[in-house]
N, C-alpha and C positions, 0 to 999 in steps of 0.2 A: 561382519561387523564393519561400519561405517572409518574412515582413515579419517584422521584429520588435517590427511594433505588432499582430500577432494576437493573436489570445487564443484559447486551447484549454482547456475545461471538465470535468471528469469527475470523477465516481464511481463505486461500483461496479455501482450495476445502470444508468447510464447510458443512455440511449436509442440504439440504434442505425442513427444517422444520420452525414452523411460533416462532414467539418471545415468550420465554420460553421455547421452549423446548427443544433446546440447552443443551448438556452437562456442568452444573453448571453455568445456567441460572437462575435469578429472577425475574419475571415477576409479578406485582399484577394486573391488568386487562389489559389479551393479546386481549382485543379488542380497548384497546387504538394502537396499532401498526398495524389495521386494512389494515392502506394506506402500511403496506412496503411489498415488491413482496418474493416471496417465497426464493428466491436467495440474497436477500440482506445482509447476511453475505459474502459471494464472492463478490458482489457490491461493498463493503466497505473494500476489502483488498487491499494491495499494488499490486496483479494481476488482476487486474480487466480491460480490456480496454476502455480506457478513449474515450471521445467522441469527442474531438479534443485531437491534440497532445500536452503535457505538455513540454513545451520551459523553460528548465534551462538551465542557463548562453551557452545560444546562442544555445542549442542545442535541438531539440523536438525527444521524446520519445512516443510510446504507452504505457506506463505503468510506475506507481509511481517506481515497480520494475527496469524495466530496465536504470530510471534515477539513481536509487540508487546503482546500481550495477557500471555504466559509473562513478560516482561522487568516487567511493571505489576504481575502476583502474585504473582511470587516476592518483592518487599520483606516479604509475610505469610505467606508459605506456599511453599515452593518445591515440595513436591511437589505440590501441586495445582497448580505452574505448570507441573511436568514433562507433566503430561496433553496440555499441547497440543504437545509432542513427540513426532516418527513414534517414537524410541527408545521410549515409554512403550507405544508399540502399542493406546494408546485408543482408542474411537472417536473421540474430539473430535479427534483428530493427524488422522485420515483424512480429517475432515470439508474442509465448505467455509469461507470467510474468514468467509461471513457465519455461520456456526455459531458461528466462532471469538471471532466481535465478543459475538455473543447471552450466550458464558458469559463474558462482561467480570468479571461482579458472582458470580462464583460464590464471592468470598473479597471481605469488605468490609474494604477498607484504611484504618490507622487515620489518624489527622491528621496524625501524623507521617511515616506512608509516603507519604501524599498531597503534604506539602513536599516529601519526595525524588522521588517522581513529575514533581510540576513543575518539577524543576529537571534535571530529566534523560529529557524524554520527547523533545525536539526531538532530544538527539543519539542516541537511540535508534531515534527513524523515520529520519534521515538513515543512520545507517551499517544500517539492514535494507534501506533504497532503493537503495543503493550494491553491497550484496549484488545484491540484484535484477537489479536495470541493468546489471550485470557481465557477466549471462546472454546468450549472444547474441543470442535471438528478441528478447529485452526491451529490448536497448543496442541495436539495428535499429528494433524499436520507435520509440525515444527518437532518434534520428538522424532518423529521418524526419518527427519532429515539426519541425524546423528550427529556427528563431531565434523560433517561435510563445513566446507565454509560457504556462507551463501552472499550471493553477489547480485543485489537488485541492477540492471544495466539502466535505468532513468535517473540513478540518484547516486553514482558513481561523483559526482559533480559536489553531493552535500557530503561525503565523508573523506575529501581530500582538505 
């Protein structure tokens, strides 16, 4: 049975080893995490591709990323934020998360969209993770991590 003093680590290109052995992992019996796949640190990051498309406010995305990146640049530009919607049929919509992260800076936000940014980026990754996790592969996923506690290392930054 999973402890709820473990600690489970990940981002997205994570190293593909089994639970605990993560760099500053704690794991007390890695055969409680038997069910999860070699990869499920990547599984479990904002680049991971989703098995349907995640639909925020009207728009579907391949990736918790590429909604999050659309929801940052539309404060300056929406239709440069539409790009990373499958609806826009870009290439960037098809791409992968980490494509997605790459054109972050392809619209520089001014100071004031940057205040609205920080005051609304927590509950933008929370309700795109929610999307996500909804998924079955992804809420099986998330189930089989147990009472571990999970520790995205890119966004340590947003829950301080």
């Amino acid at each position: 049975m999973a402890d709820a003093s473990d600690v489970l680590r990940f981002r997205s290109n994570s190293a593909l080893k089994r639970p605990g052995k993560g760099a500053g992992e704690r794991v007390a019996d890695p055969s409680a995490y038997r069910s999860l796949p070699n990869d499920f640190r990547r599984q479990l990051s904002n680049f991971a591709v989703c098995d349907a498309p995640l639909v925020y406010e009207g728009l579907s995305y391949r990736t918790v990323e590429h909604a999050f990146q659309a929801a940052k640049i539309a404060l300056a530009s929406p239709d440069r934020a539409r790009e990373f919607a499958i609806e826009s049929e870009s290439a960037l919509s098809q791409a992968d998360g980490k494509t997605a992260q790459k054109e972050r800076k392809m619209v520089t936000l001014k100071a004031e969209d940057l205040n609205v940014w920080e005051g609304k980026k927590r509950a933008v990754m929370e309700a795109l993770w929610a999307l996500k996790f909804s998924q079955p592969r992804f809420r099986q996923l998330l189930l089989d991590t147990g009472s571990a506690q999970l520790v995205h290392l890119s966004l340590i930054h947003i829950s301080e």
